[in-house]
mmCIF file of the N, C-alpha and C atoms, coordinates in Angstrom:
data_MODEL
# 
_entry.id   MODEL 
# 
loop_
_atom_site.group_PDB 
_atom_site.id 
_atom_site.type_symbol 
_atom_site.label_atom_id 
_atom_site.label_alt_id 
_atom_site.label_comp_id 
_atom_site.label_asym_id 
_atom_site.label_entity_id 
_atom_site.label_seq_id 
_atom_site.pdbx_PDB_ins_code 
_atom_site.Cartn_x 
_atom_site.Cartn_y 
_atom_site.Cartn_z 
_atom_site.occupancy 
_atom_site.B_iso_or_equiv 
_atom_site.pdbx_formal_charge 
_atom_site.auth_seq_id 
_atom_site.auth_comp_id 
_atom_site.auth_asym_id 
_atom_site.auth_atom_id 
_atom_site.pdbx_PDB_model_num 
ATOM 1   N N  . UNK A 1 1  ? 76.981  105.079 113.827 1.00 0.00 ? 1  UNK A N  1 
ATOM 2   C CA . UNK A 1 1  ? 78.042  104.580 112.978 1.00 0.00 ? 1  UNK A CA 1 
ATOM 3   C C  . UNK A 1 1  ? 78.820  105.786 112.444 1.00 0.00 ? 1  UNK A C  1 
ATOM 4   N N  . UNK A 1 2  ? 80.239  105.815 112.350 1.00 0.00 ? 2  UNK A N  1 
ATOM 5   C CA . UNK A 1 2  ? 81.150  106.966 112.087 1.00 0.00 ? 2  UNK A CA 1 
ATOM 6   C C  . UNK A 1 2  ? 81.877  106.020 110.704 1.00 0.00 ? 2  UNK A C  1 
ATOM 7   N N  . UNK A 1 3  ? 82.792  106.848 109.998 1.00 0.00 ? 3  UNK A N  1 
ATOM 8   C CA . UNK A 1 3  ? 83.275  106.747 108.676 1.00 0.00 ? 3  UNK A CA 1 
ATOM 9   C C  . UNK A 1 3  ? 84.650  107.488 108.532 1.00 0.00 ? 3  UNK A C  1 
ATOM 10  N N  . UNK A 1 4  ? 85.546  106.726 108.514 1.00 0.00 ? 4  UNK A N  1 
ATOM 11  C CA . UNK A 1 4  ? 86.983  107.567 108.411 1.00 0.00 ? 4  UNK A CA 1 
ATOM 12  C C  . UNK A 1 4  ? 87.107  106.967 107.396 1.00 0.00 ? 4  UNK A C  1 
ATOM 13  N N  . UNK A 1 5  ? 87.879  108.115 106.437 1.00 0.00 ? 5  UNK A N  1 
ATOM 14  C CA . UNK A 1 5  ? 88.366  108.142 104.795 1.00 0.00 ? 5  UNK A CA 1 
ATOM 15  C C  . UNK A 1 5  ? 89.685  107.862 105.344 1.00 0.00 ? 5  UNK A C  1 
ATOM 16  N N  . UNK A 1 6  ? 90.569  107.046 104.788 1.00 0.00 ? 6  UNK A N  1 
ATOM 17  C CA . UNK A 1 6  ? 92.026  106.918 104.816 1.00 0.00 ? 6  UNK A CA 1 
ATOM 18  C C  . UNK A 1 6  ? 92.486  106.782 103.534 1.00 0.00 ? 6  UNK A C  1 
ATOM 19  N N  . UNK A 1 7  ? 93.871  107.285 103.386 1.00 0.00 ? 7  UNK A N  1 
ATOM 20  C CA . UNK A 1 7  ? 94.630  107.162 102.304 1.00 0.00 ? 7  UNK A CA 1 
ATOM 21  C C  . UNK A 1 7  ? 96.125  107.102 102.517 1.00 0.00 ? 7  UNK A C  1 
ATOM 22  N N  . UNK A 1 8  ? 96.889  106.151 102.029 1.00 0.00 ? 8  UNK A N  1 
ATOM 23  C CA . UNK A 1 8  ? 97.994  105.307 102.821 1.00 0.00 ? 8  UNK A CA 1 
ATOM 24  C C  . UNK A 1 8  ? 99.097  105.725 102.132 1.00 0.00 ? 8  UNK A C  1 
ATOM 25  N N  . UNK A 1 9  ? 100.220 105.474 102.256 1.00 0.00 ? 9  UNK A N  1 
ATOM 26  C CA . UNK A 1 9  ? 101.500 105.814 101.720 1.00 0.00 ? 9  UNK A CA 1 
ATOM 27  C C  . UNK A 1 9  ? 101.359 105.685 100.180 1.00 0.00 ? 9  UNK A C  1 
ATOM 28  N N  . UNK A 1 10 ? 100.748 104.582 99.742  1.00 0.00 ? 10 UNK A N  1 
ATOM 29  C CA . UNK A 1 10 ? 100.878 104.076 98.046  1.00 0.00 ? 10 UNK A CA 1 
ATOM 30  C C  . UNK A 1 10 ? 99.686  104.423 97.438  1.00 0.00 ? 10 UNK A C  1 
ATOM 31  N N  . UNK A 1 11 ? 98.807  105.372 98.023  1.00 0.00 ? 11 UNK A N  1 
ATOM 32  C CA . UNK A 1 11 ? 97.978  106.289 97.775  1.00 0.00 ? 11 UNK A CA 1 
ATOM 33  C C  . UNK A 1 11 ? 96.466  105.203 97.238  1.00 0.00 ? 11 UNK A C  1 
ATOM 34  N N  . UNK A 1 12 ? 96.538  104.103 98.067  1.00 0.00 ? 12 UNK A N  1 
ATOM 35  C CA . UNK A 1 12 ? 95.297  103.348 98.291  1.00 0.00 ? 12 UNK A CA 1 
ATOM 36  C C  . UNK A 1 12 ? 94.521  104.147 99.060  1.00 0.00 ? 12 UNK A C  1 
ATOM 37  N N  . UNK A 1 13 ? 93.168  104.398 98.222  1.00 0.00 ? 13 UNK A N  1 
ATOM 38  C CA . UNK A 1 13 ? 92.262  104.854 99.700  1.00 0.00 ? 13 UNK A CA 1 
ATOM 39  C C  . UNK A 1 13 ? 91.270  103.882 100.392 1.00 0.00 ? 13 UNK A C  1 
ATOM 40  N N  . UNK A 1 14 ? 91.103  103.617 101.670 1.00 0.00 ? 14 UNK A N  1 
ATOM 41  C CA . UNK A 1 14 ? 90.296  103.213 102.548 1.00 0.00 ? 14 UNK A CA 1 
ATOM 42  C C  . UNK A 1 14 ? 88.910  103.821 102.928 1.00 0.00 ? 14 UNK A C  1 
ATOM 43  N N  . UNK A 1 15 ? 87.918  102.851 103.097 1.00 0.00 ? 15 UNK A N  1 
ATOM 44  C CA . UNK A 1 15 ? 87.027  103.525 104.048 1.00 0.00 ? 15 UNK A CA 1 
ATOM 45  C C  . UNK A 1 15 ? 86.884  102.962 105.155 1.00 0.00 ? 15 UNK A C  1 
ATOM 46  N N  . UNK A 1 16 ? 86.864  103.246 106.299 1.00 0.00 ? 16 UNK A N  1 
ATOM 47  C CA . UNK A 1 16 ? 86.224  102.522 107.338 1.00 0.00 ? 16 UNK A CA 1 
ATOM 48  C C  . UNK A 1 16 ? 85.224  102.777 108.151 1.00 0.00 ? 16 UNK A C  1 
ATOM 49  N N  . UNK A 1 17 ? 84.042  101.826 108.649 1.00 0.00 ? 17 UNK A N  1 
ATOM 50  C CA . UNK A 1 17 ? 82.954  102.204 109.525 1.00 0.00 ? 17 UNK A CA 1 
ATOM 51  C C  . UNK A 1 17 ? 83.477  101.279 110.736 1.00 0.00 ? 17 UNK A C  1 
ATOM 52  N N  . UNK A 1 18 ? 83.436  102.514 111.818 1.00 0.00 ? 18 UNK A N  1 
ATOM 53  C CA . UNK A 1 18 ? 83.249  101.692 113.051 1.00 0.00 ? 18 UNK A CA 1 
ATOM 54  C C  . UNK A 1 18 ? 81.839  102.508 114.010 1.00 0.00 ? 18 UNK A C  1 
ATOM 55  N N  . UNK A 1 19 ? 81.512  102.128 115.026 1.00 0.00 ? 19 UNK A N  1 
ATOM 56  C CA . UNK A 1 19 ? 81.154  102.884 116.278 1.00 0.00 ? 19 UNK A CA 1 
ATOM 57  C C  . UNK A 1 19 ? 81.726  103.289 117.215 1.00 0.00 ? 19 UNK A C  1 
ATOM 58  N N  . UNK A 1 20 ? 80.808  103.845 117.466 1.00 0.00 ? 20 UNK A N  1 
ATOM 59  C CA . UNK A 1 20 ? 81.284  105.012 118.646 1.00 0.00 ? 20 UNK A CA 1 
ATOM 60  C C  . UNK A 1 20 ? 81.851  104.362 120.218 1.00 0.00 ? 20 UNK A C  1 
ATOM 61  N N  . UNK A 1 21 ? 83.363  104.424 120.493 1.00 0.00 ? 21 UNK A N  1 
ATOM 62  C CA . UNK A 1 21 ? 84.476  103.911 121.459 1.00 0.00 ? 21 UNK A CA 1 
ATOM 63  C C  . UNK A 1 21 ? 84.029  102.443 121.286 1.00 0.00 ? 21 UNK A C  1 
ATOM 64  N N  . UNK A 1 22 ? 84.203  102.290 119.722 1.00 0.00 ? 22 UNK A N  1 
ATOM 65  C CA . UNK A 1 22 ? 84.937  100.918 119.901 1.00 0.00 ? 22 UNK A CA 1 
ATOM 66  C C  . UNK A 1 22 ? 86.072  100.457 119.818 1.00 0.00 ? 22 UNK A C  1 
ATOM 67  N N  . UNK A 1 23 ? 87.042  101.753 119.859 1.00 0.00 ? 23 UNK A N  1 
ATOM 68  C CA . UNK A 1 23 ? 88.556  102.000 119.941 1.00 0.00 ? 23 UNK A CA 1 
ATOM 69  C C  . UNK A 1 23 ? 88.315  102.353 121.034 1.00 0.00 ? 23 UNK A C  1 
ATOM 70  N N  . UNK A 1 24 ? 89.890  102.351 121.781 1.00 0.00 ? 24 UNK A N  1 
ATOM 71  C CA . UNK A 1 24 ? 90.247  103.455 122.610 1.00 0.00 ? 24 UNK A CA 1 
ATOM 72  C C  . UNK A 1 24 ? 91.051  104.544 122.000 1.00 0.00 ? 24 UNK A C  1 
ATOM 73  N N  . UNK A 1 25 ? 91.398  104.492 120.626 1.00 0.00 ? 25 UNK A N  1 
ATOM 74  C CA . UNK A 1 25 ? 92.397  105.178 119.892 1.00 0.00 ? 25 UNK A CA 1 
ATOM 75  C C  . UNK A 1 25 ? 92.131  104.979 118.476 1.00 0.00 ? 25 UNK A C  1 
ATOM 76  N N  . UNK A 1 26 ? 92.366  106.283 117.550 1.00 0.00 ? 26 UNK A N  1 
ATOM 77  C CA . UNK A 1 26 ? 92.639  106.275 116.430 1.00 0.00 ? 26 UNK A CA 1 
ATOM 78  C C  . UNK A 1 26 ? 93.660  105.082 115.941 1.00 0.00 ? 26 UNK A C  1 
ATOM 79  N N  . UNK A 1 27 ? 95.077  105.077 116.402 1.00 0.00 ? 27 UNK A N  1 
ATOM 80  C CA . UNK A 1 27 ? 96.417  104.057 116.537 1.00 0.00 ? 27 UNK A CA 1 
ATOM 81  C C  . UNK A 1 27 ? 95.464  102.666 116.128 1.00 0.00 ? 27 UNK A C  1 
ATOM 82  N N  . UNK A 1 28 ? 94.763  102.401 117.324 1.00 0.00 ? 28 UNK A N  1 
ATOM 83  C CA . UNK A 1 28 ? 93.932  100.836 117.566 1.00 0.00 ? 28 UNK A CA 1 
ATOM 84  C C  . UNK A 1 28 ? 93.382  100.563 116.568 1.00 0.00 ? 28 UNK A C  1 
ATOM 85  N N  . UNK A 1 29 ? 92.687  101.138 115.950 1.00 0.00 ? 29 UNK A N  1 
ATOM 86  C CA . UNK A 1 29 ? 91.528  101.273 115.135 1.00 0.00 ? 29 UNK A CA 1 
ATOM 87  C C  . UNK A 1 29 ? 92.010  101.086 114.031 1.00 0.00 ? 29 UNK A C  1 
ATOM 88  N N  . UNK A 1 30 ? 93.262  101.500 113.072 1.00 0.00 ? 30 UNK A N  1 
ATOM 89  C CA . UNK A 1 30 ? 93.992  101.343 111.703 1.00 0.00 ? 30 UNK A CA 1 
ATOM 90  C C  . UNK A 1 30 ? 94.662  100.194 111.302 1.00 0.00 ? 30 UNK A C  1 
ATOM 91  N N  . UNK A 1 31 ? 95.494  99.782  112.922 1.00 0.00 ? 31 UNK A N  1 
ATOM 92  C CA . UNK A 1 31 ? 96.277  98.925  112.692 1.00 0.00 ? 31 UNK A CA 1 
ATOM 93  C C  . UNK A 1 31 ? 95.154  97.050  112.857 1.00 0.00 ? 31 UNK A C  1 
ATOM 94  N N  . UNK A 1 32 ? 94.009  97.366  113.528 1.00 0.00 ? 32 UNK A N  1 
ATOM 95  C CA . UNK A 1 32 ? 93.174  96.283  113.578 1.00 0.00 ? 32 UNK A CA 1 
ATOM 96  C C  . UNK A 1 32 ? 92.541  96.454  112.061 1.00 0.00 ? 32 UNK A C  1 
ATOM 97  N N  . UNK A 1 33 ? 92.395  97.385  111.122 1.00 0.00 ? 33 UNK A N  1 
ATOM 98  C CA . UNK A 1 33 ? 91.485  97.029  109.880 1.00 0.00 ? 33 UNK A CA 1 
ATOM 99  C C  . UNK A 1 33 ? 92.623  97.104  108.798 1.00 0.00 ? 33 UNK A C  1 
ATOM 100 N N  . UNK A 1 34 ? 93.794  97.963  108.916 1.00 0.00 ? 34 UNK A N  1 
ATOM 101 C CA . UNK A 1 34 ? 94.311  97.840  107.970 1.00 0.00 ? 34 UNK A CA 1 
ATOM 102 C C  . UNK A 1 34 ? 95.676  97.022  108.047 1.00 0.00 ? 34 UNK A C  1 
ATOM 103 N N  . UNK A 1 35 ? 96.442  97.237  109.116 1.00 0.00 ? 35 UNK A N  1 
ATOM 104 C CA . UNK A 1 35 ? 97.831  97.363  109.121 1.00 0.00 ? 35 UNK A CA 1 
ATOM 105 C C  . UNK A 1 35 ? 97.707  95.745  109.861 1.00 0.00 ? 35 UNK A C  1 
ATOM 106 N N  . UNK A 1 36 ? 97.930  94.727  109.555 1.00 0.00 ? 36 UNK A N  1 
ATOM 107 C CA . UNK A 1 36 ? 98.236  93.708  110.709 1.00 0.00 ? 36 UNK A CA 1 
ATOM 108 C C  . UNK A 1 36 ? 99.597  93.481  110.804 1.00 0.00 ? 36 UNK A C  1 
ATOM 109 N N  . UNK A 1 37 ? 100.787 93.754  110.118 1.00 0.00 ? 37 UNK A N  1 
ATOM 110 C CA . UNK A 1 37 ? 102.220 93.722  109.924 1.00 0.00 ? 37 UNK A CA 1 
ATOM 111 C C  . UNK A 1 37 ? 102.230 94.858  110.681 1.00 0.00 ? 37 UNK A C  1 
ATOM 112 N N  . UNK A 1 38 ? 102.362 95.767  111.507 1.00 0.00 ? 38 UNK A N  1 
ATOM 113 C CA . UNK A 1 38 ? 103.102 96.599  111.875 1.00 0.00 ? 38 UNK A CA 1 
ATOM 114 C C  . UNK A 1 38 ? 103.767 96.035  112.801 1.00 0.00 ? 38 UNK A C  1 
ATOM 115 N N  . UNK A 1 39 ? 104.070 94.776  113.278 1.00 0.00 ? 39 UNK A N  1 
ATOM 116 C CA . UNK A 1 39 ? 105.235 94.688  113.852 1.00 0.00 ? 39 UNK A CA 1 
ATOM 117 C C  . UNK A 1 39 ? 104.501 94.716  115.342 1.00 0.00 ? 39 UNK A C  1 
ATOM 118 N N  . UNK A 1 40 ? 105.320 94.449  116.540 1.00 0.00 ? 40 UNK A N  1 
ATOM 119 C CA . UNK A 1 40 ? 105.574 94.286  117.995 1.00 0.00 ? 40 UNK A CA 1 
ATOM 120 C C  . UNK A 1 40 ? 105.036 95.432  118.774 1.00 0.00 ? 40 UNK A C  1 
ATOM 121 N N  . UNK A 1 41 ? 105.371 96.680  118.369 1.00 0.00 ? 41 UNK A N  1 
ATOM 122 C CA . UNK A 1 41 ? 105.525 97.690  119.329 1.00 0.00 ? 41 UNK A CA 1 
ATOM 123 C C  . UNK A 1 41 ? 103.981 98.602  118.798 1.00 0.00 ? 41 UNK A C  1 
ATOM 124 N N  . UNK A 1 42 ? 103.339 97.888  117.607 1.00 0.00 ? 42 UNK A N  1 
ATOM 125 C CA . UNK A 1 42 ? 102.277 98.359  117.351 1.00 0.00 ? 42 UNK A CA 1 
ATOM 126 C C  . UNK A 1 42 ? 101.685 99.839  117.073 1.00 0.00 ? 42 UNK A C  1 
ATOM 127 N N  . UNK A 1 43 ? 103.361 100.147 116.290 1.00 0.00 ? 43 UNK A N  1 
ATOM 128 C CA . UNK A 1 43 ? 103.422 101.438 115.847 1.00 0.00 ? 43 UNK A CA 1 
ATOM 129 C C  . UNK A 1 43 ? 103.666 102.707 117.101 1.00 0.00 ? 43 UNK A C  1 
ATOM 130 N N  . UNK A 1 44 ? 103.899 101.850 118.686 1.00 0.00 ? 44 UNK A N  1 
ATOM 131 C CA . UNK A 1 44 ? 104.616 102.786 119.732 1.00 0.00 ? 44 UNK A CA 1 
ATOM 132 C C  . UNK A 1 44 ? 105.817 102.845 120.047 1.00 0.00 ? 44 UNK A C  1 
ATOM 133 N N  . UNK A 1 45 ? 106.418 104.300 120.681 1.00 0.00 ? 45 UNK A N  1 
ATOM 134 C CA . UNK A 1 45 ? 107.480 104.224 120.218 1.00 0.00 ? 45 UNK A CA 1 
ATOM 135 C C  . UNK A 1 45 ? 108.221 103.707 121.908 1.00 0.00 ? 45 UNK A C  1 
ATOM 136 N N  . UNK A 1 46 ? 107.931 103.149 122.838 1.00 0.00 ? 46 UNK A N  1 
ATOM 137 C CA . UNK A 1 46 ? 107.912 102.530 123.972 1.00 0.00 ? 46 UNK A CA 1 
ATOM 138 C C  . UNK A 1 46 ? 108.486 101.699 123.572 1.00 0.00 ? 46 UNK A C  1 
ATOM 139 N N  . UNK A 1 47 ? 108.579 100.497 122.476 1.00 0.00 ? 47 UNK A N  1 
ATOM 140 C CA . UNK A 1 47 ? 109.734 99.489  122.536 1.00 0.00 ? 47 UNK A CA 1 
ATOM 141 C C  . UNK A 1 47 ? 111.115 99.722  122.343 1.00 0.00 ? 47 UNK A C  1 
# 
């Protein structure tokens, strides 16, 4: 089990536990626990 500290624009801090490649990406991993509004392009800049 791993532990990323986050702290967000409005200076909320987060913790999160995940395991090991249960992302394929940091990106994946924020927007599934924290962010569910980011919109379509899922924070890439491809759209």
């Amino acid at each position: 089990m791993y532990t990323l500290f986050v702290t967000d624009t409005v200076n909320n801090h987060h913790v999160i536990k995940f395991e090991r490649f249960e992302y394929n990406n940091l990106m994946e991993l924020l927007i599934n626990r924290l962010y569910d509004d980011i919109g379509a392009c899922k924070g890439d800049l491809s759209c």
